[in-house]
C-alpha positions in Angstrom: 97.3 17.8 -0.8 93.8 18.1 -1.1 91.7 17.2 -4.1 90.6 19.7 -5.9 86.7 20.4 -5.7 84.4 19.0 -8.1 82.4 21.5 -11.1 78.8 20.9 -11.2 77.6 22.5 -14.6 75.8 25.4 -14.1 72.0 24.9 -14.8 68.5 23.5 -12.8 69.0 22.0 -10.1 67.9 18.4 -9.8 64.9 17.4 -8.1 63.7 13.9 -7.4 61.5 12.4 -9.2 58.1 13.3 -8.8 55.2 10.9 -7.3 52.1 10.3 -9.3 49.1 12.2 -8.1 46.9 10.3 -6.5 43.2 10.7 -8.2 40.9 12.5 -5.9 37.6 12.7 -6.8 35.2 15.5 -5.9 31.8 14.7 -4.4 30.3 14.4 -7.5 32.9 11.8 -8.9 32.2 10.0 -6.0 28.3 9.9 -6.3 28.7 8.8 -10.7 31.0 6.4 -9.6 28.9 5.0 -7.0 25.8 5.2 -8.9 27.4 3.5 -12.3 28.3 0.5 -10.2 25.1 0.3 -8.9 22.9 0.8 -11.9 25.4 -2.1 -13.3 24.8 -4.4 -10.7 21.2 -4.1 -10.7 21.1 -4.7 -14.4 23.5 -8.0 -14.1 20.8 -9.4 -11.3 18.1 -8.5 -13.6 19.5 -10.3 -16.5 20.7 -13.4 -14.2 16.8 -13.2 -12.8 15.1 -13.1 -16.0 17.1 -16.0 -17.2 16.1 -18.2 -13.8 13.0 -17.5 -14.0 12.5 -17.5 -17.8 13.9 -21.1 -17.5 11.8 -22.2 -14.7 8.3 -20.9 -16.3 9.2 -22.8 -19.7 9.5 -26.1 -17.4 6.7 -25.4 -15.3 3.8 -24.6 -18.0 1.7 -27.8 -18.6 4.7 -30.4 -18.3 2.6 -32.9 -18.5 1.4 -31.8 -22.3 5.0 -32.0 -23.0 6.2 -35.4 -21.3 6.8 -38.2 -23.9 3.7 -40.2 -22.4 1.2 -38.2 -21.8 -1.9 -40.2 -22.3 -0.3 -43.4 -21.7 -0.6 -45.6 -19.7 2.2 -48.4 -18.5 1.5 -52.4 -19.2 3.2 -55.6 -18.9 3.5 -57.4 -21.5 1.9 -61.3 -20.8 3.9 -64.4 -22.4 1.9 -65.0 -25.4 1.4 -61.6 -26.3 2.2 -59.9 -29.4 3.1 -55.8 -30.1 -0.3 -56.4 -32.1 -2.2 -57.6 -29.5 -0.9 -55.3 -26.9 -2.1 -52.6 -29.7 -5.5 -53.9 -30.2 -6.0 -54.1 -26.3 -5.5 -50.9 -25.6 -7.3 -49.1 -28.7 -9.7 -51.2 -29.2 -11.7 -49.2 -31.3 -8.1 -46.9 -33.3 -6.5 -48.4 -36.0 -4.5 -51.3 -34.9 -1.6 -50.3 -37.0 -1.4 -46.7 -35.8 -1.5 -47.8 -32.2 1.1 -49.9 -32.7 3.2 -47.2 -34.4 2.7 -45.3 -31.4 3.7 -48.0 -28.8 6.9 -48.2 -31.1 7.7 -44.4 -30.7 6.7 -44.1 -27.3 9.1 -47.0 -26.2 11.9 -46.8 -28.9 11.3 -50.0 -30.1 13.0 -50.9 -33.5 11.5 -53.9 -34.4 8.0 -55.5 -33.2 9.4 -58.0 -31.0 8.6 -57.6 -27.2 9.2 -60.1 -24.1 6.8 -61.1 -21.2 7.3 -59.2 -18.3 8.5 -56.1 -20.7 7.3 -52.6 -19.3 5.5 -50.5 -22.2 3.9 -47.5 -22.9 0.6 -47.6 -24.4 -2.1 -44.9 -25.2 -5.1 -45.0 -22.9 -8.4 -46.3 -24.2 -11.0 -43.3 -25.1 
């Protein structure tokens, strides 16, 4: 005996599933998209330049004006000598005290003691 046939429901018939479509872009997609990415890159590079060479224009311009010892002038300190001494050497005619203020900040110096054969920064005599 055989087996008896099998009913399908009357109705659509079933199709397989469909694919996405695959974008296609006309000649003008192609040109905005093309022309986006490169106004976009352009723009980055600018950006990425103008930093560089912000940066390196701020270092450049008059470093010297900006260093910490402009208008100084390196000395070793002798045995015997004193901060005030080292001071009035170098400014003779400045006020002692201010000079010595400024050998403090220019060296980082807490207190006023220094040792012989110490390294300091002192203004240059006018």
């Amino acid at each position: 005996m055989r087996p008896a046939p099998v009913s399908r429901p009357a109705g659509p018939a079933r199709r397989p599933a469909a694919r996405p479509a695959r974008l296609r872009l006309t000649r003008r997609g192609r040109l905005a998209v093309v022309t986006g990415t490169t106004l976009a890159a352009a723009a980055t590079a600018t950006l990425v330049w103008m930093a560089t060479a912000g940066g390196v224009a701020a270092f450049s311009e008059d470093a010297s004006a900006r260093s910490p010892h402009a208008g100084m002038t390196q000395v070793m300190v002798q045995p015997g000598q004193t901060l005030w001494s080292v001071a009035a050497a170098a400014e003779p005619s400045a006020n002692t005290s201010v000079v010595v203020q400024q050998i403090m900040d220019a060296n980082s110096l807490n207190g006023g003691s220094i040792q012989p054969g110490q390294l300091l920064w002192v203004p240059e005599a006018k």
